[in-house]
C-alpha positions as a printed Julia matrix, in Angstrom:
65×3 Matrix{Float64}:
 -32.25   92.57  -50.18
 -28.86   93.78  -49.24
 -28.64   96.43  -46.56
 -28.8   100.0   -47.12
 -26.12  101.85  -47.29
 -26.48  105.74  -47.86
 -24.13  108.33  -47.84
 -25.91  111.74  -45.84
 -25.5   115.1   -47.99
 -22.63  117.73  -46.5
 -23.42  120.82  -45.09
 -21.61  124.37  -44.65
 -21.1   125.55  -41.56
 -23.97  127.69  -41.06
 -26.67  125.48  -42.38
 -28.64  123.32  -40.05
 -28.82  119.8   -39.34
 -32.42  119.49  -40.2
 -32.02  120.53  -43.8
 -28.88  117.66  -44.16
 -31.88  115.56  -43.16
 -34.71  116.78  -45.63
 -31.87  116.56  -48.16
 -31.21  113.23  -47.33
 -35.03  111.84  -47.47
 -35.27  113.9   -50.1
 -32.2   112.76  -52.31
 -32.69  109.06  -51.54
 -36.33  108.77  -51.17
 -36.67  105.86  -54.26
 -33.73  103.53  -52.55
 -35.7   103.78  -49.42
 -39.18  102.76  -50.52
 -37.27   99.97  -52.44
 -35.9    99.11  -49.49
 -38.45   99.34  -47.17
 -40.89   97.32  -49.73
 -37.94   94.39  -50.12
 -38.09   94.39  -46.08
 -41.76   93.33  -45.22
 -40.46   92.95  -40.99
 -39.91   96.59  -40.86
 -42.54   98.87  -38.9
 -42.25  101.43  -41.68
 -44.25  101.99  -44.8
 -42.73  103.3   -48.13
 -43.34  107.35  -48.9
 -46.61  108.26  -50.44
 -46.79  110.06  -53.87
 -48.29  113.2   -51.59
 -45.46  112.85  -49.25
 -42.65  112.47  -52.03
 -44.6   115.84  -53.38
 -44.9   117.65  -50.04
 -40.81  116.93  -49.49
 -39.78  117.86  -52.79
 -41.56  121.08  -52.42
 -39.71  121.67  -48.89
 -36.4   120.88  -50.77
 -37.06  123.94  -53.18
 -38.2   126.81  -50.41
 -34.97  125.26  -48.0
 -32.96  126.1   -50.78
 -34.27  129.42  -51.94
 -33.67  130.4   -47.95
């Protein structure tokens, strides 16, 4: 598989880092468990359906703050 290339979300100015970073999982979570399953050398495992779940619910109450 070719290498991933992903493109992190923008932020304003008063927004944290950290939810750039949930955004990003969170955005391109299926192109990284595609990835990660095409790549059987990497020390990571692909996201679980509960985990997928438990981030998109963080997604929602990040943006409701």
């Amino acid at each position: 598989m070719d290498e991933l290339s992903l493109t992190a979300p923008s932020l304003k100015p008063q927004q944290p880092a950290l939810l750039r970073d949930v955004l990003f999982v969170a955005e391109h979570a299926d192109r990284i468990n595609t990835y990660i399953r095409a790549t059987p050398d990497m020390a990571l495992l692909p996201i679980s359906d509960a985990q997928s779940q438990c981030l998109a619910e963080l997604v929602n109450h990040v943006r409701k703050i």
